[in-house]
MDTraj code that builds the backbone (N, CA, C; nanometers):
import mdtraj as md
import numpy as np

residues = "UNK UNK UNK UNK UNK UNK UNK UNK UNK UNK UNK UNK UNK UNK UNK UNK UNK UNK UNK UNK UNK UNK UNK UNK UNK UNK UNK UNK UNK UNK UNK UNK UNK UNK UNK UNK UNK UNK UNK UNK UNK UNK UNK UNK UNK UNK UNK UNK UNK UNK UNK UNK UNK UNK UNK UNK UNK UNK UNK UNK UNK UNK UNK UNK UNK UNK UNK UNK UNK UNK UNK UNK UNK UNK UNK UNK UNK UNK UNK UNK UNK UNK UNK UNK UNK UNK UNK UNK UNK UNK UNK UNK UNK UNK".split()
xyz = np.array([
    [0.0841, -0.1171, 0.0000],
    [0.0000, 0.0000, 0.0000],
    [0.0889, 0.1239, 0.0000],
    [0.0673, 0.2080, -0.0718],
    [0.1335, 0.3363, -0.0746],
    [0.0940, 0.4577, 0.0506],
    [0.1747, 0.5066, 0.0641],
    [0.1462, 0.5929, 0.1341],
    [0.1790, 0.7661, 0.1295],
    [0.0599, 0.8568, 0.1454],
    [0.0830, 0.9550, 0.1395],
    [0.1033, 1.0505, 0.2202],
    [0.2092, 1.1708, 0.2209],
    [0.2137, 1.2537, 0.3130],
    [0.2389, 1.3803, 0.2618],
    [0.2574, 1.4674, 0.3303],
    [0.2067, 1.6216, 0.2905],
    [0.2408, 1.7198, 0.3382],
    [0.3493, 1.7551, 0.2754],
    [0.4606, 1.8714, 0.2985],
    [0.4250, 1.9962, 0.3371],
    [0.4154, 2.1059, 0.4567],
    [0.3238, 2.2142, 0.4613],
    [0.4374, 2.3018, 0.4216],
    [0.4359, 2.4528, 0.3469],
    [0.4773, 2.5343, 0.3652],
    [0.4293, 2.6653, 0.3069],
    [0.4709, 2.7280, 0.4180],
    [0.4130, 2.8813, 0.3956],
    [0.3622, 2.9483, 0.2532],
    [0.3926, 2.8766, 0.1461],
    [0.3294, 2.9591, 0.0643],
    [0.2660, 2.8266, -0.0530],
    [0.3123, 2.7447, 0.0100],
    [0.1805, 2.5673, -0.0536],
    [0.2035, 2.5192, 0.0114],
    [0.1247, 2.3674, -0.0106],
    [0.1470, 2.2570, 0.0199],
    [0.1420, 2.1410, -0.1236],
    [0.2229, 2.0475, -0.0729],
    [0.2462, 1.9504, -0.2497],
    [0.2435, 1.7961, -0.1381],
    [0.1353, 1.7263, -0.2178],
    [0.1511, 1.6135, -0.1920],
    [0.2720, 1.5224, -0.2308],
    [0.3373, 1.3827, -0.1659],
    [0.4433, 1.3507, -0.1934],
    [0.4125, 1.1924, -0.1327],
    [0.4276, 1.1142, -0.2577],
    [0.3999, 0.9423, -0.2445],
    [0.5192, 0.8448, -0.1866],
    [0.5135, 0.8151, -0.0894],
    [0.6211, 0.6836, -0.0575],
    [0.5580, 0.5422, -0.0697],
    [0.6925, 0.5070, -0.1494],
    [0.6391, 0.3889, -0.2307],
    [0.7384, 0.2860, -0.1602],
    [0.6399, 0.1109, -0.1590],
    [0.7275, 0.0547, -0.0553],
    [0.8744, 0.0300, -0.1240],
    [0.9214, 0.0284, -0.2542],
    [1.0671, -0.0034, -0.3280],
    [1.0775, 0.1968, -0.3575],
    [1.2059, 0.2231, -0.3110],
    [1.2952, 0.3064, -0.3742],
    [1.2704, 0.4547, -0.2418],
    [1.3140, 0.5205, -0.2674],
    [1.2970, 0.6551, -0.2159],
    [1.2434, 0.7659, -0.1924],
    [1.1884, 0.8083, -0.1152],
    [1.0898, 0.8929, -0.1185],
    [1.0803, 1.0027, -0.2229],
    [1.0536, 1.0498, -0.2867],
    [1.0213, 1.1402, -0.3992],
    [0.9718, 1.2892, -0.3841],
    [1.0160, 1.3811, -0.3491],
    [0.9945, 1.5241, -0.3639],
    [1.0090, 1.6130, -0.4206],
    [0.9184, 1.7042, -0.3987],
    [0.9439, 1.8242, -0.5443],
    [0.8769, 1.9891, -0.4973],
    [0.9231, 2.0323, -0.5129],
    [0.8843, 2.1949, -0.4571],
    [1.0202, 2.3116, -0.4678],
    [0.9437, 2.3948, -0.4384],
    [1.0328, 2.5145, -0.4237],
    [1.1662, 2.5225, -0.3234],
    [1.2942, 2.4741, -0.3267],
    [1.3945, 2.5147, -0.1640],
    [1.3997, 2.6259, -0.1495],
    [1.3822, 2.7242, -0.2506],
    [1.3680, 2.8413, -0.2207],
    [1.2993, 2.9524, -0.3797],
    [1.2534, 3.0834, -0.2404],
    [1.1676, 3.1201, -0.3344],
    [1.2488, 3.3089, -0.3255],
    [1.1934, 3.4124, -0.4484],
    [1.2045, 3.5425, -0.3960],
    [1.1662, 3.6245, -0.2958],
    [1.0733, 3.5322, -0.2451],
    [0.9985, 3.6024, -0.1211],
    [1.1140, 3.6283, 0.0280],
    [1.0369, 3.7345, 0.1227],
    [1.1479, 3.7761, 0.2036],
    [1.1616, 3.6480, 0.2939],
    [1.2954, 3.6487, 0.3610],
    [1.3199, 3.5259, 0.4450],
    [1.2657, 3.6289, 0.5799],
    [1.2821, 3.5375, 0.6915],
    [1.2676, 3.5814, 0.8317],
    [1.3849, 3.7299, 0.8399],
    [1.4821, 3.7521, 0.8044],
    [1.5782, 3.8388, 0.8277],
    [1.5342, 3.9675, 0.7405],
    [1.4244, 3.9365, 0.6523],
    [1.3699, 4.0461, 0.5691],
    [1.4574, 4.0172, 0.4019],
    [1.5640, 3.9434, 0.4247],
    [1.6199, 3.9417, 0.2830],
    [1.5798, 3.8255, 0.1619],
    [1.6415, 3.9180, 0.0674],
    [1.5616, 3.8483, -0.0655],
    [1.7125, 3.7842, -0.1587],
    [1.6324, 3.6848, -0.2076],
    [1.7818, 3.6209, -0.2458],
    [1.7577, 3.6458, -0.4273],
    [1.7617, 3.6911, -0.4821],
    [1.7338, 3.7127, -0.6570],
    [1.7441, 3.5515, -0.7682],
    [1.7164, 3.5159, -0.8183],
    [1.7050, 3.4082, -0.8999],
    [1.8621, 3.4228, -0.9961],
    [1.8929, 3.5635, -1.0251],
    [2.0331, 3.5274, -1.0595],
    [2.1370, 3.4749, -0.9838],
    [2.1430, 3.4886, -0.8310],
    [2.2508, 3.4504, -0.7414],
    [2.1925, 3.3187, -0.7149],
    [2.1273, 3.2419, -0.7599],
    [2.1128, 3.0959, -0.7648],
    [2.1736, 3.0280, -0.8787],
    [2.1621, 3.0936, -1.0025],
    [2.1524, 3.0942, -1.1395],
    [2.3339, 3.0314, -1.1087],
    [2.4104, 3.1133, -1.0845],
    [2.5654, 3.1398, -1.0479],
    [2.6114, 3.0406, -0.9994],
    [2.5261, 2.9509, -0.9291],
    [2.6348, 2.8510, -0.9084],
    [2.5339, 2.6913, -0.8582],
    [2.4604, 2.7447, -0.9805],
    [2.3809, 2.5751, -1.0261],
    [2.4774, 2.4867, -1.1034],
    [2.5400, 2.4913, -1.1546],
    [2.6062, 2.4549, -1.2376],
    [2.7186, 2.3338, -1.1985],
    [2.7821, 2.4284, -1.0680],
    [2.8891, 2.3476, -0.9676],
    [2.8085, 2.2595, -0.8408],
    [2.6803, 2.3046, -0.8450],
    [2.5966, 2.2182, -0.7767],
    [2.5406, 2.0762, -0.8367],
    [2.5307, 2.1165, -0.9646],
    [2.4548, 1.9920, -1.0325],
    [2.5958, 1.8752, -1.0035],
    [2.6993, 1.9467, -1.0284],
    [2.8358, 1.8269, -1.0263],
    [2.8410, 1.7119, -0.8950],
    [2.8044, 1.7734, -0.7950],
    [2.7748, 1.6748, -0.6527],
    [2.6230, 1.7195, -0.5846],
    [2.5276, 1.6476, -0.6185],
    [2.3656, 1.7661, -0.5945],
    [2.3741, 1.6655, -0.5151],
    [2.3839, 1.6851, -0.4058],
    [2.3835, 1.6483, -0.2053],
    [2.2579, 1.6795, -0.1720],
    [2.1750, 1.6298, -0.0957],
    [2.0266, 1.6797, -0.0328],
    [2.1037, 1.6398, 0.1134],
    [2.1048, 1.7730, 0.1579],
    [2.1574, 1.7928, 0.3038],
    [2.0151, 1.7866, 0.4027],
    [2.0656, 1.7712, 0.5280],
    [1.9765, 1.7664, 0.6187],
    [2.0015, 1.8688, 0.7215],
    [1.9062, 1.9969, 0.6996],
    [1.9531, 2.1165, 0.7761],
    [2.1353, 2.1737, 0.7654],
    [2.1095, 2.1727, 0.6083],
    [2.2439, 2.2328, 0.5360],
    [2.3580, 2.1680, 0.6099],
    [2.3468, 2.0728, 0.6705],
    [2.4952, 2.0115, 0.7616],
    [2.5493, 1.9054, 0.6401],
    [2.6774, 1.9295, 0.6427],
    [2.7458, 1.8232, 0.5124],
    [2.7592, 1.7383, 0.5738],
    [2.7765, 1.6729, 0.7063],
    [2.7873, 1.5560, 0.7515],
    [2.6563, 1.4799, 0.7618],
    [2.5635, 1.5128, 0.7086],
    [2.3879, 1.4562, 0.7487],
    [2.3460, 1.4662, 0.5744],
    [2.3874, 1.3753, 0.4712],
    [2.3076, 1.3700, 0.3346],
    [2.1982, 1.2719, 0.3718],
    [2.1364, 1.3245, 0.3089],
    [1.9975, 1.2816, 0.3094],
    [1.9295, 1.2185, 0.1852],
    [1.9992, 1.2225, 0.1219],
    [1.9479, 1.2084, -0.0787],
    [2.0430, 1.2683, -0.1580],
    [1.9787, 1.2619, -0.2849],
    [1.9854, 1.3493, -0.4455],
    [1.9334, 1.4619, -0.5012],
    [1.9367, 1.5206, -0.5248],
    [1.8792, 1.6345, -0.6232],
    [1.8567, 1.5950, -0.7614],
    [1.7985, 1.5443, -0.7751],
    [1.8278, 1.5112, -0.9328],
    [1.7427, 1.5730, -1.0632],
    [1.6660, 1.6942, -1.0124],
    [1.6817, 1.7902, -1.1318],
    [1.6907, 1.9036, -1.0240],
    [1.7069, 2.0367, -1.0780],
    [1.7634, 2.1547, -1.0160],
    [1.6947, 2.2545, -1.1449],
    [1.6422, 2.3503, -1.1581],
    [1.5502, 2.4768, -1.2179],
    [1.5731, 2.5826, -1.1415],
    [1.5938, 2.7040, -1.2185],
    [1.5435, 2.8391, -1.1440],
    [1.4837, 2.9606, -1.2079],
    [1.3369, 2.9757, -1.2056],
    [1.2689, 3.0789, -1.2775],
    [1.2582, 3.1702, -1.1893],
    [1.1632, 3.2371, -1.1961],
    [1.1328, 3.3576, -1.1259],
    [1.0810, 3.3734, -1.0505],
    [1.0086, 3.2627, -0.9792],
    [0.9861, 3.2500, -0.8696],
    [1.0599, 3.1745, -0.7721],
    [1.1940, 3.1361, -0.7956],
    [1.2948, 3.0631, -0.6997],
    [1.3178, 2.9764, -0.7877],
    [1.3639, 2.8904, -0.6879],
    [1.4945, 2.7782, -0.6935],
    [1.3677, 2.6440, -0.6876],
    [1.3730, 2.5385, -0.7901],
    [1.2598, 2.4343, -0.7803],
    [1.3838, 2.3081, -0.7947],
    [1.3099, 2.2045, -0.7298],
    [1.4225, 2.0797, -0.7346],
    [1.3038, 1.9500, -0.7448],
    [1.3630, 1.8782, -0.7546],
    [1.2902, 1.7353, -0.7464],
    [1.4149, 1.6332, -0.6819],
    [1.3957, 1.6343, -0.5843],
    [1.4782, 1.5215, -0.5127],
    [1.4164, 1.3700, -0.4547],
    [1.5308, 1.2693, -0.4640],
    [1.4842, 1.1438, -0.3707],
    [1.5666, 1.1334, -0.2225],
    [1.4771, 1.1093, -0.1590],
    [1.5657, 1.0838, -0.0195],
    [1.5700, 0.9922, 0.0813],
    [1.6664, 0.8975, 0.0475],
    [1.7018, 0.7734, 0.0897],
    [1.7243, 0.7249, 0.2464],
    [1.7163, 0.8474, 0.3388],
    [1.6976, 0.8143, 0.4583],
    [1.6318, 0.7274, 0.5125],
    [1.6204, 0.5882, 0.5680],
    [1.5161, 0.4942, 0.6825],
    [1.4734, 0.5973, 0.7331],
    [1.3478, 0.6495, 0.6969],
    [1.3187, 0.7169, 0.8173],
    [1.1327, 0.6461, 0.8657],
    [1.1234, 0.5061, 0.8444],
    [1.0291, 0.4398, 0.9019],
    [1.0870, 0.3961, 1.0599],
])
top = md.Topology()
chain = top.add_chain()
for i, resn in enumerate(residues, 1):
    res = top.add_residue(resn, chain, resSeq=i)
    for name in ("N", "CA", "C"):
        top.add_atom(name, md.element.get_by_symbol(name[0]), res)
traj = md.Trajectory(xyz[None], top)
């Protein structure tokens, strides 16, 4: 049986299927133009800058710590409304 769960965040929510073979499957915005808590805005070009050297090792960190990977990135986009990814993430976390 599959199971579904349901990512909240402040400006959606996206359903996301775990399936009993392979890795959990996600997809949404990591980041958007909107202001962060500090009031700042991050522009879609200063993402743009260094997708490139990201795609070469695309790490899905766990609370940005390099010692805690969590998955893949395995596509990476950035329009104008942020930074969009589709990652799998291989953590046991049953």
């Amino acid at each position: 049986m599959d199971k579904k769960f349901y990512i909240n965040a402040s400006f959606m929510a996206k359903e996301v299927e775990k399936t009993k073979t392979g890795p959990l499957k996600i997809a949404g915005y990591a980041n958007t133009v909107d202001k962060d808590r500090s009031g700042d805005i991050v522009l879609p070009e200063a993402w743009a800058k260094g997708i490139e050297s990201y795609r070469k090792n695309p790490v899905l960190l766990y609370q940005h710590k390099h010692e805690s990977p969590i998955g893949k990135v395995n596509k990476i986009t950035v329009d104008k409304k942020g930074m969009y990814i589709e990652a799998a993430y291989y953590r046991d976390w049953e």
